[in-house]
C-alpha positions as CSV (number, residue, x, y, z in Angstrom):
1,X,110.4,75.4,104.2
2,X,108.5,71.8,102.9
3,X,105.4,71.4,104.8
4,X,104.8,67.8,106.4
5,X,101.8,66.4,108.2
6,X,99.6,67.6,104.7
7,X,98.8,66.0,101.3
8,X,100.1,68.9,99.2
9,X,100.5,67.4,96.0
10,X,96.9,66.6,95.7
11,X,95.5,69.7,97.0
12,X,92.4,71.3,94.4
13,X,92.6,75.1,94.2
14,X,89.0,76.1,94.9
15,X,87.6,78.9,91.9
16,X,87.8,81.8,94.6
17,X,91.8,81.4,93.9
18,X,92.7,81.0,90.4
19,X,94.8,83.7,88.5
20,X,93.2,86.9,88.6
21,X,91.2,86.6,91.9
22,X,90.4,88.2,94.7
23,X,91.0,86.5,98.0
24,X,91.7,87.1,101.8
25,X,93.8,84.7,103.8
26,X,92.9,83.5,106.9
27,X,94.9,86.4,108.8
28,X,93.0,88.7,107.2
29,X,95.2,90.1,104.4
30,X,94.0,91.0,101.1
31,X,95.8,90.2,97.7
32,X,95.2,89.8,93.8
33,X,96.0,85.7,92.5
34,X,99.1,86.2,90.1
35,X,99.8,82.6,89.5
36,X,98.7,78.7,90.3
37,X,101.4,76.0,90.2
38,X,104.4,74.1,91.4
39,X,107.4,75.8,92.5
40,X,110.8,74.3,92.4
41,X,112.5,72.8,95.1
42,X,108.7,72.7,96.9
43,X,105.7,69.6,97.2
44,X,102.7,70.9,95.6
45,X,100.5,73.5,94.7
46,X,101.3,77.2,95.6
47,X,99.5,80.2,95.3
48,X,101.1,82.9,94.1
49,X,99.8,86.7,95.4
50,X,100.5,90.1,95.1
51,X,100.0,91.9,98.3
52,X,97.9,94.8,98.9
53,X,100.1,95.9,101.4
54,X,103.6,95.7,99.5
55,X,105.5,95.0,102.9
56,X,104.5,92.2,103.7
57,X,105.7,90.2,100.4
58,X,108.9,89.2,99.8
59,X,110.2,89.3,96.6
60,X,108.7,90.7,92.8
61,X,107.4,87.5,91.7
62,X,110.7,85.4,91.1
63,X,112.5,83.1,93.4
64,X,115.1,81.3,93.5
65,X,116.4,82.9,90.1
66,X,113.0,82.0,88.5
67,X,110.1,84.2,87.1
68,X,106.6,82.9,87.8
69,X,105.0,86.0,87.9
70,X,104.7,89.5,87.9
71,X,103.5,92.1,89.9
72,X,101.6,95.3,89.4
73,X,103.7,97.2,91.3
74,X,106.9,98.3,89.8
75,X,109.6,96.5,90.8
76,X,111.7,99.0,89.4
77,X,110.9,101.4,92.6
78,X,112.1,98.3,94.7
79,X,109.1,97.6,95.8
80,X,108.6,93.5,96.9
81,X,104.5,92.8,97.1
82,X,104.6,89.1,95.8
83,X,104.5,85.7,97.6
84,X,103.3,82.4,97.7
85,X,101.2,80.5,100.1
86,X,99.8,77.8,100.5
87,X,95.8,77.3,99.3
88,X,94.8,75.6,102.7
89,X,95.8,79.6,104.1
90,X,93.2,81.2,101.9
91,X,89.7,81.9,103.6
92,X,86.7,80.7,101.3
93,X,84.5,83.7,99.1
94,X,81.0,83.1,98.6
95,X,78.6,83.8,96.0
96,X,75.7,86.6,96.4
97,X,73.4,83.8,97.2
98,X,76.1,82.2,100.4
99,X,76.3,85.2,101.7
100,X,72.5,86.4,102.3
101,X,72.2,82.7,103.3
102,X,74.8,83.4,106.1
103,X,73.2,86.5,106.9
104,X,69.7,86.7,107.2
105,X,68.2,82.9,106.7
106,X,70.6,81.0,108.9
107,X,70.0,83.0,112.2
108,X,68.5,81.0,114.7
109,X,65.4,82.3,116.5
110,X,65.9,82.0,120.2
111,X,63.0,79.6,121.1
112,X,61.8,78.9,124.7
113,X,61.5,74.7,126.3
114,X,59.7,73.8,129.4
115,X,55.9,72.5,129.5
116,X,53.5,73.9,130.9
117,X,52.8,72.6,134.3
118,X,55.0,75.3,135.5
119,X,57.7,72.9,137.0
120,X,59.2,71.2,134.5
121,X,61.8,73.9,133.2
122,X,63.6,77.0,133.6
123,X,62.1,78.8,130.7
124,X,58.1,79.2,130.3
125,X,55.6,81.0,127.5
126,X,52.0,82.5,127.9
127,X,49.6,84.8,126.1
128,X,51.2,87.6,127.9
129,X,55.0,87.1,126.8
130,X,58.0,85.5,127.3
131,X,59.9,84.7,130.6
132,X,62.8,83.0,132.8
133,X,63.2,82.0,135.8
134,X,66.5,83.6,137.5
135,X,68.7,81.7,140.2
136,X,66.0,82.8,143.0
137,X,62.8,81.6,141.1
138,X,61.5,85.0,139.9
139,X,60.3,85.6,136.2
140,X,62.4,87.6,134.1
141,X,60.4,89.0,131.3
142,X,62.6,88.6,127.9
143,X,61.8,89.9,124.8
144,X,63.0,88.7,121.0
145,X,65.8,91.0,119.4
146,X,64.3,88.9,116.1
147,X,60.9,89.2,115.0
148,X,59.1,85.8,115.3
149,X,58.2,85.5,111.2
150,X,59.4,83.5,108.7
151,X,63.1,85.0,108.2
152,X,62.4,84.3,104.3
153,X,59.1,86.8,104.7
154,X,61.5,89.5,106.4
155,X,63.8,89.4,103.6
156,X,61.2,89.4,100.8
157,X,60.5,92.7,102.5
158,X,64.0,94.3,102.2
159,X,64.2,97.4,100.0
160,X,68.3,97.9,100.8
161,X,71.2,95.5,101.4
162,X,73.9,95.6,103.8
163,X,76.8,92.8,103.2
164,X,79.9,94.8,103.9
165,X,83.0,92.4,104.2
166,X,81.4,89.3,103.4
167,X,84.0,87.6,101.1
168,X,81.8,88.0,98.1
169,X,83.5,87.1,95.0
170,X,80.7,86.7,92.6
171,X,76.8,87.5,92.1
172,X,76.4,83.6,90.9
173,X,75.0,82.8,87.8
174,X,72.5,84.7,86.3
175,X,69.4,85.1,88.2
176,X,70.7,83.9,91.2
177,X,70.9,86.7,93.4
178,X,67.6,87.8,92.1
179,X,66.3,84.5,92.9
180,X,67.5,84.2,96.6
181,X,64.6,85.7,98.0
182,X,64.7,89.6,97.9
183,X,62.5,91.7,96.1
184,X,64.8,92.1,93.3
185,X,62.8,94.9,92.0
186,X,62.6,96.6,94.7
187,X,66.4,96.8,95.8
188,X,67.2,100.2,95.9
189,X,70.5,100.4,98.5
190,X,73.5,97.5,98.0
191,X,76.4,97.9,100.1
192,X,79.3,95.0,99.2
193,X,81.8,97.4,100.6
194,X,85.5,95.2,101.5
195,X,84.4,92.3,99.3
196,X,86.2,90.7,97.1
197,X,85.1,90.8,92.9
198,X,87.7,90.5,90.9
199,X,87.1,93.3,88.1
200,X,83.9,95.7,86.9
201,X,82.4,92.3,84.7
202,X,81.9,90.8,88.6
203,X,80.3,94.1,89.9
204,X,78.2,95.1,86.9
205,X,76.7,91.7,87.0
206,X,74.8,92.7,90.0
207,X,73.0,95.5,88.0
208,X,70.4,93.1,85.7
209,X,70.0,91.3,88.9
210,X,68.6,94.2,90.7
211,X,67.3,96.8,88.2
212,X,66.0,99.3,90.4
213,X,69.5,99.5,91.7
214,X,70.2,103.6,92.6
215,X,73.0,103.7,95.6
216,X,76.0,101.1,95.2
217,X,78.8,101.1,97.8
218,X,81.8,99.0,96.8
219,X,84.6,101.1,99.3
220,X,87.7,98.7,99.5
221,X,86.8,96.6,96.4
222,X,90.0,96.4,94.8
223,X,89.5,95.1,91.3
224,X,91.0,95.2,87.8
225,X,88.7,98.6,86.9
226,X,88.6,99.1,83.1
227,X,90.4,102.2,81.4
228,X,87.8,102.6,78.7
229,X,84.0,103.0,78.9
230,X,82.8,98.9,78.5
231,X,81.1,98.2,76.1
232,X,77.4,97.3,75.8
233,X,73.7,98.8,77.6
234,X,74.3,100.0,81.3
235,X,74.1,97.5,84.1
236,X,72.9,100.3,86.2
237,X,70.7,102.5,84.3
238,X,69.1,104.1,87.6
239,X,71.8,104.1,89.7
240,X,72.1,107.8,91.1
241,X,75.4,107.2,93.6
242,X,78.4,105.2,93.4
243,X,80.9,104.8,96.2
244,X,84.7,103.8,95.2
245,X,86.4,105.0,98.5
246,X,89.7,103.2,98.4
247,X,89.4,101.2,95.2
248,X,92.6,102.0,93.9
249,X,90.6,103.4,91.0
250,X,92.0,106.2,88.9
251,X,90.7,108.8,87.4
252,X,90.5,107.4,84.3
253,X,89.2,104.3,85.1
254,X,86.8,106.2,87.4
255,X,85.3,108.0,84.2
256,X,85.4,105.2,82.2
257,X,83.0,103.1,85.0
258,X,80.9,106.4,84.5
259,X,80.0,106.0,81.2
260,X,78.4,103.1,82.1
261,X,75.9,104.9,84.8
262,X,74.1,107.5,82.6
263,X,72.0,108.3,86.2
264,X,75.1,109.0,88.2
265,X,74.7,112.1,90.1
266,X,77.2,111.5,92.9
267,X,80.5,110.0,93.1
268,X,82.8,109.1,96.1
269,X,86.2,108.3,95.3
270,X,88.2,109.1,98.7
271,X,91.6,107.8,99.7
272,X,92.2,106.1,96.0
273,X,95.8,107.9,95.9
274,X,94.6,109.8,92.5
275,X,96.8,113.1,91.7
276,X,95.8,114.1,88.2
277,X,92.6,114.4,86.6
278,X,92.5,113.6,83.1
279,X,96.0,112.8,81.1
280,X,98.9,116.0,80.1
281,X,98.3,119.1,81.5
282,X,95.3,120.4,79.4
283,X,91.8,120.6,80.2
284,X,91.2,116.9,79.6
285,X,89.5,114.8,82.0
286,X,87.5,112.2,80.1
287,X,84.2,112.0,78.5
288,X,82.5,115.3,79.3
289,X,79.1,113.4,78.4
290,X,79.7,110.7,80.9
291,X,80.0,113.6,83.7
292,X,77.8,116.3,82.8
293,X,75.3,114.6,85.4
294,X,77.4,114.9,88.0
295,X,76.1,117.2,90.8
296,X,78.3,115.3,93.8
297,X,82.3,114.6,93.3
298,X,84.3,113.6,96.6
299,X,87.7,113.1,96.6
300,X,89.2,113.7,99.8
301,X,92.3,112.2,101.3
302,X,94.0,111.8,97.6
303,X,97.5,113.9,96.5
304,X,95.6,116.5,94.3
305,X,98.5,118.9,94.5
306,X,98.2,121.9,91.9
307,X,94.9,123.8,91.6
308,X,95.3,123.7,87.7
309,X,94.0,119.5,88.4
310,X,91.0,121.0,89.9
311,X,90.3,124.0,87.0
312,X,89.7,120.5,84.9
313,X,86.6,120.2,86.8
314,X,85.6,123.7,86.2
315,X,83.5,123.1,83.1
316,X,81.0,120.3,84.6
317,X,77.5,122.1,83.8
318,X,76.0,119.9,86.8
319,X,78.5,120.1,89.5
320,X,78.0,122.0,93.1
321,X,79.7,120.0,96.0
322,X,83.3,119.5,95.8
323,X,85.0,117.7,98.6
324,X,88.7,118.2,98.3
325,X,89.7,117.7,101.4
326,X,92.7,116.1,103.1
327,X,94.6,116.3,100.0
328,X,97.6,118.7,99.4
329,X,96.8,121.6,97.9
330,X,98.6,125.0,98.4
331,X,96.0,127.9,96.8
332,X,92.6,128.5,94.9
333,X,92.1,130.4,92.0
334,X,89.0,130.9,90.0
335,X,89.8,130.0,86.3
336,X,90.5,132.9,83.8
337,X,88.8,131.4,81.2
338,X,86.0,133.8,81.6
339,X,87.5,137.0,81.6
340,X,89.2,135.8,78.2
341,X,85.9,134.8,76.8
342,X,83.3,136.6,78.8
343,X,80.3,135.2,76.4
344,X,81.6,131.6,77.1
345,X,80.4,129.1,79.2
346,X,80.9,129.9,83.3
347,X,83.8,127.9,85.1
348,X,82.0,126.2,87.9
349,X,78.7,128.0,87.7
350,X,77.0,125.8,89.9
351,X,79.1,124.9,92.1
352,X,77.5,126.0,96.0
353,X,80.1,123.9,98.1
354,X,83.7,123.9,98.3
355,X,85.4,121.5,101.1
356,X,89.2,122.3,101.3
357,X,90.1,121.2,105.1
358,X,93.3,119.6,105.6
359,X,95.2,121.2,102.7
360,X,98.1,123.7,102.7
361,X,96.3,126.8,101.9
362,X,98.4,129.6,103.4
363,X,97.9,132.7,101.5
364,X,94.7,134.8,101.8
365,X,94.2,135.8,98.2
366,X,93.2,132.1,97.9
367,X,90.4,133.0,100.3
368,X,89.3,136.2,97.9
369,X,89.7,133.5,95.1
370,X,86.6,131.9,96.7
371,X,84.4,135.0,96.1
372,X,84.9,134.7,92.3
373,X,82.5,131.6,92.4
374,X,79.1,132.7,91.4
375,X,77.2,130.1,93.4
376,X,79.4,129.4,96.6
377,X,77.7,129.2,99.8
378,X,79.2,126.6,101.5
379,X,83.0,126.1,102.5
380,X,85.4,124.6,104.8
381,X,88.7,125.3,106.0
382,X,89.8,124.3,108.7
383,X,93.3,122.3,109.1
384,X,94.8,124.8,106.4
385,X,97.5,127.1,107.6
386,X,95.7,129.9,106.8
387,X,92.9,129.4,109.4
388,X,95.7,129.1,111.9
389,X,94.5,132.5,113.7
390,X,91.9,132.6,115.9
391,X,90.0,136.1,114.2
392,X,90.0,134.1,110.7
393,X,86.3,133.2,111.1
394,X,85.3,136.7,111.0
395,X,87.9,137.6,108.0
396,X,87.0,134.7,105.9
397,X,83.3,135.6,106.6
398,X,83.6,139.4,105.4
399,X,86.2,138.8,102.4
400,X,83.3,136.2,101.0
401,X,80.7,137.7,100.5
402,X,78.3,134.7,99.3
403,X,79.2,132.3,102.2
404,X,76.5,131.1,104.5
405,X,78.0,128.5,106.0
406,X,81.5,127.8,107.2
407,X,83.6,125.2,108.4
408,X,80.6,123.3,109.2
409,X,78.4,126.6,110.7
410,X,75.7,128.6,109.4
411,X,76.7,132.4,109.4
412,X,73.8,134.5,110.8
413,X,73.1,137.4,109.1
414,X,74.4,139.4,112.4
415,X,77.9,137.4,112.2
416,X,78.0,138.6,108.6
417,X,77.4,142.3,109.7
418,X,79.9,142.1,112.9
419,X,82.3,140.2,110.8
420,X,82.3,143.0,107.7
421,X,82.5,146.4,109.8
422,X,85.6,144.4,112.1
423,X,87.0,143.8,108.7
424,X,86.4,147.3,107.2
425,X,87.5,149.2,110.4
426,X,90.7,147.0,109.9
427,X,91.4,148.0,106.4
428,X,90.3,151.1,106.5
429,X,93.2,151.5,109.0
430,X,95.6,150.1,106.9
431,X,94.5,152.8,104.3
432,X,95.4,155.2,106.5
433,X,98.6,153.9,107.5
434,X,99.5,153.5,103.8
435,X,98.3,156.9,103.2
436,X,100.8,158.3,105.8
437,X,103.9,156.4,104.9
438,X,103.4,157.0,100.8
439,X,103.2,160.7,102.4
440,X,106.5,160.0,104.6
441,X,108.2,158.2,101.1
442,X,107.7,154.8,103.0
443,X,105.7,151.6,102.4
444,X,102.7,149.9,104.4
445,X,103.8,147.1,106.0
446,X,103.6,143.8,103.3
447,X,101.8,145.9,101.0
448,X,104.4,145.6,98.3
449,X,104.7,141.5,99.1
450,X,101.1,141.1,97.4
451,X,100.6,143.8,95.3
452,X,102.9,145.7,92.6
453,X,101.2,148.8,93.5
454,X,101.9,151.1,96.4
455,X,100.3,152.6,99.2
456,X,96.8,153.1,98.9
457,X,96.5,150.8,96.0
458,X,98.3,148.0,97.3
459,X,96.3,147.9,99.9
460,X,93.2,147.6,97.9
461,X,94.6,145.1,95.7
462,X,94.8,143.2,99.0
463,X,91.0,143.5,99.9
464,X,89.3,143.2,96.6
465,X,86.2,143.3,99.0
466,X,86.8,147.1,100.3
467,X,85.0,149.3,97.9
468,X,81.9,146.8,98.4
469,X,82.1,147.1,101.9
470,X,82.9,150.8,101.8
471,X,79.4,151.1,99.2
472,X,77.5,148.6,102.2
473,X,79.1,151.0,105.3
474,X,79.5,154.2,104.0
475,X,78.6,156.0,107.0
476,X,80.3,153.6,109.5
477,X,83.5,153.3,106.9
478,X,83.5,157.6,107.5
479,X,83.4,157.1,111.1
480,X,86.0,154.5,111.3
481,X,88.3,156.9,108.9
482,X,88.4,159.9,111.4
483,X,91.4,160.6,112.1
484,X,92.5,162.0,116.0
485,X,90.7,165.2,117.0
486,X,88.3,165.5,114.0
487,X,85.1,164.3,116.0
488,X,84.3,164.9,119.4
489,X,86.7,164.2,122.5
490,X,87.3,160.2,123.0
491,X,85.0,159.3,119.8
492,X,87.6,156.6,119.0
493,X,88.4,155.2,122.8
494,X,87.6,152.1,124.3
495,X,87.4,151.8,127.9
496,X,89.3,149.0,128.7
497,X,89.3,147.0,132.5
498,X,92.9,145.3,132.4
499,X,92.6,142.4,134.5
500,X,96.6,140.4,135.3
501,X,96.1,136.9,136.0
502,X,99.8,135.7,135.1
503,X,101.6,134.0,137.8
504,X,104.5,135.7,138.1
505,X,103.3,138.8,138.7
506,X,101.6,138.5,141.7
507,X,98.9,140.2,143.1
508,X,97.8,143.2,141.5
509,X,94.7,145.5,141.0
510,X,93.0,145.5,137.8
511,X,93.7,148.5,136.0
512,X,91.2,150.9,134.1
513,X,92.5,152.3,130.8
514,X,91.2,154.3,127.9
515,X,92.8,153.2,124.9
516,X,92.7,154.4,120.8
517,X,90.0,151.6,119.0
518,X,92.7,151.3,116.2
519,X,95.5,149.9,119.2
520,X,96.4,146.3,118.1
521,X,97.0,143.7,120.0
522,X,100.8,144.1,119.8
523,X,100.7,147.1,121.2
524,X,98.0,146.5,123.8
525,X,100.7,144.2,125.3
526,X,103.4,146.6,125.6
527,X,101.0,148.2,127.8
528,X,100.3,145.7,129.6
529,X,104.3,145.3,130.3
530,X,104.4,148.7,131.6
531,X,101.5,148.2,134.0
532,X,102.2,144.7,135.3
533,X,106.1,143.9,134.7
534,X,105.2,140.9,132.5
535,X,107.2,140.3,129.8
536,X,105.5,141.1,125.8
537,X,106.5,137.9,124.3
538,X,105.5,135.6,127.9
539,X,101.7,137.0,127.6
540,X,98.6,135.9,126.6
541,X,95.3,138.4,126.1
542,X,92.2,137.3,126.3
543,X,88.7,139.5,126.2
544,X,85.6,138.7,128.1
545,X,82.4,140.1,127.9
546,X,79.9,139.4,130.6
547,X,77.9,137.7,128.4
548,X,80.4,134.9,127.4
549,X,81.2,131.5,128.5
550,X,84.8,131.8,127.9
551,X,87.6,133.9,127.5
552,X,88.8,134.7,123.9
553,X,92.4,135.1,122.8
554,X,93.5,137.8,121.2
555,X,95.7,137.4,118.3
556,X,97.4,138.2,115.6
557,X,99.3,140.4,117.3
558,X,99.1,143.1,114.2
559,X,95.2,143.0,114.3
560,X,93.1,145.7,115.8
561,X,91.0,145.3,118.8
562,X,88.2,146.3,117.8
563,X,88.1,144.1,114.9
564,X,89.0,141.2,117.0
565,X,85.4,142.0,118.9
566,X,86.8,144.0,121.6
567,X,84.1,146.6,122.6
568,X,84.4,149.7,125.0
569,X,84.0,148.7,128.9
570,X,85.7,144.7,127.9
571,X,87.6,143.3,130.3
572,X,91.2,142.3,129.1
573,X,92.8,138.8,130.8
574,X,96.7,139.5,131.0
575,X,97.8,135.6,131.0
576,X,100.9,133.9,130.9
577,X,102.0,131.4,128.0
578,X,102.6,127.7,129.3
């Protein structure tokens, strides 16, 4: 519709707006300039933006059967992130220099009036300090939340700079951010997080202005990043960490902004919707020079999908944390490359911390994957359907045999123990199981689903862990392999105190049973059905020692008691699901 009521045809687009830019309206969205100019049929000037957030616009760049622009997103995919407004609607960016101005020199410095007779104002000021007088005449003591110096002496003493989301667009001429009263020299911390510079050019021109520059955060800049390394000396010779959360950088462009930070030892490139690393499906991913520095690489909350992305990573002499989480991948391998060539270099042989929550891991033999790295130590999973049982902890602890913490928690070197003889005890069983039904012409239960081989075999393909853990526990591994009768009588029992709480089965008297160590949980319940009339599939088992805050369920149903902690005299909580 025309506007009335405003001069339109002699309205000046300010700098902050001309093709190219950067700019926030005064509602708060966020959008790149793709044009300046009339528009038919209208009075005026009109802006004309690509959208950030693709739903709001309305059309590609053309209206009314006319082309004035186009968009970066492909129109092809229907997508409609163009508009024009009106320059009046766009909020004002400020250089460097505005915005420290804003910040930290035009503050006022809450000053008390009155004189000093006492009686002629509310407010008064002695040697001692500071005070008011309340409603009732009493002296409130206040103090300042500002120090009483010169504001342009506090910021001459400010090592680190904090100016997230202050419509920056530009660092000013040259010298003029060094020149607005920091210690340039000194600057060692920037954050311009959510500002608004309109391609690498505006943010490397902050590096000569502050050469000791070593921790940059520009989360949410959205610029034009460049696809090859740009050319001339670094901007940031010293800088050591660069945060790009939410740039809309690719990988590509990512690498190519690392060739121009020889330092660069961590780099943070969350939520940026990247899903390949490096281009085709070989093992490139950019100039290996610019990353062999690299000890830190986050990029969580992106669509990595296939490990193979990852196994481009593998070569990085430098790297050892990885944060790949919230992202979608499905299973870990360790590369092959070095059982091919064994004298070659190691795939990720520095590599001490692996962050995989919120993926789609489902398969343990990803989890025995994780015991081919020769430097892990460190991993999470949680939020992966794998981890969905509540005795995973202790399995992921004993199949990895390097891990000291996980999932955010140290693993004492007693959890390590518990955790491995549970876990032996349990395979050790299925050994036997496998043992019997090869004898019987059978299978073990989803052996063959993992494993070509059969019986025995299988099941060892299963644990690659169980000859180490067998060479650890040799002695326990022989007691745990007994079968019935070859010890002495009730060797292999656990006294168990079965305690019913469920509902519908009313009162009843805990019951005292001894029961083989070996009996899973499964069959624990169909006990418990016989003893207390409540349906298998209706109930819940819990364990509690006296020691213990809480309960603990037990589950899977196919896991062994005893591996799930259960120890002889426990008491068993018969519950009903909700």
């Amino acid at each position: 519709p025309r506007e009335t009521g405003r001069n339109t045809s002699t309205m000046v687009v300010p700098p902050y707006a001309e093709v190219g830019c950067r700019i926030e309206t005064t509602d708060g969205a966020r959008a790149v300039v793709r044009y300046v100019g009339p528009v038919e049929a209208q009075d005026g000037i009109w802006i004309g933006v690509e959208w950030d957030d693709p739903t709001r616009g309305k059309h590609d760049g053309s209206h009314g059967g006319k082309r004035y622009f186009e968009c970066a997103a492909s129109s092809e995919d229907g997508a409609t992130p163009g508009s024009f407004v009106r320059p009046h609607k766009i909020r004002p960016s400020v250089t460097f220099r505005e915005a420290i101005a804003t910040k930290y020199l035009d503050g006022k410095l809450p000053v008390a009036s009155g004189s000093t007779g006492g009686d002629g104002g509310d407010d008064e000021e002695n040697d001692e300090g500071m005070f008011v007088k309340s409603s009732n005449g009493q002296k409130i003591e206040i103090q300042l939340c500002l120090k009483k110096e010169d504001p342009n002496a506090v910021l001459g003493t400010l090592d680190r700079v904090y100016l997230p989301d202050a419509a920056i667009h530009t660092a000013g001429e040259p010298g003029d951010a060094a020149s607005c009263g920091l210690p340039a020299a000194n600057v060692g911390i920037l954050d311009l997080a959510g500002n608004l510079m309109r391609d690498w050019d505006a943010v490397a021109a902050f590096g000569p202005e502050f050469p000791a520059l070593r921790v940059l955060d520009i989360t949410g800049v959205r610029a034009a990043w460049p696809s090859i390394p740009p050319p001339g000396p670094s901007p940031f010779p010293n800088l050591s960490i660069l945060v790009m959360n939410r740039s809309g950088a690719s990988w590509r462009e990512a690498t190519a902004i690392l060739g121009a930070c020889p330092s660069l030892r961590e780099l943070s490139l969350a939520d940026c919707g990247i899903s390949r690393l490096g281009e085709g499906d070989g093992d490139d991913i950019g100039d290996l020079a610019a990353l062999a520095g690299l000890e830190a690489l986050n990029l969580e909350r992106n669509d990595v999908e296939e490990w193979s992305e990852v196994e481009k990573l593998a070569l990085l002499p430098s790297l050892e944390r990885l944060h790949l989480g919230g992202n979608r991948l499905r299973r870990v391998r360790y590369p092959r490359m070095h059982v091919a060539k064994p004298r070659g270099p190691v795939p990720f042989e520095r590599l001490r911390a692996l962050l995989l929550a919120d993926n789609a891991i489902d398969d343990w033999d990803s989890v025995d994957a994780l015991n081919d790295f020769p430097s892990i130590a460190e991993v999470r999973l949680t939020g992966n359907p794998v981890t969905e049982s509540a005795a995973t902890r202790h399995e992921i602890v004993a199949r990895v045999a390097r891990l000291s913490q996980l999932n955010g928690s140290l693993i004492a070197d007693q959890e390590r123990k518990d955790a491995e003889i549970r876990y032996l005890r349990r395979v050790l069983g299925l050994v036997k199981s496998a043992e019997g039904a090869a004898a019987a012409g059978g299978e073990a239960e989803g052996a063959a689903a993992r494993a070509p081989q059969r019986g025995t075999e299988a099941v060892q393909a299963m644990h690659p862990r169980l000859k180490a853990l067998v060479d650890s526990y040799g002695e326990l591994s022989t007691h745990a392999a007994k079968g019935p009768g070859t010890g002495k009588m009730g060797e292999d029992m656990l006294e168990l105190t079965l305690v019913c709480v469920a509902a519908s089965a009313g009162e009843r008297a805990p019951q005292k049973k001894k029961v083989p160590m070996t009996i899973t949980v499964g069959k624990l319940k169909l006990l418990c059905e016989k003893l207390f009339k409540v349906k298998v599939d209706a109930q819940q088992l819990y364990y509690k020692e006296p020691f213990m805050g809480m309960p603990e369920l037990l589950e899977p149903d196919d896991y062994d008691i005893s591996y799930l902690g259960v120890k002889d005299g426990s008491s068993i909580l018969v519950e009903e699901k909700a």
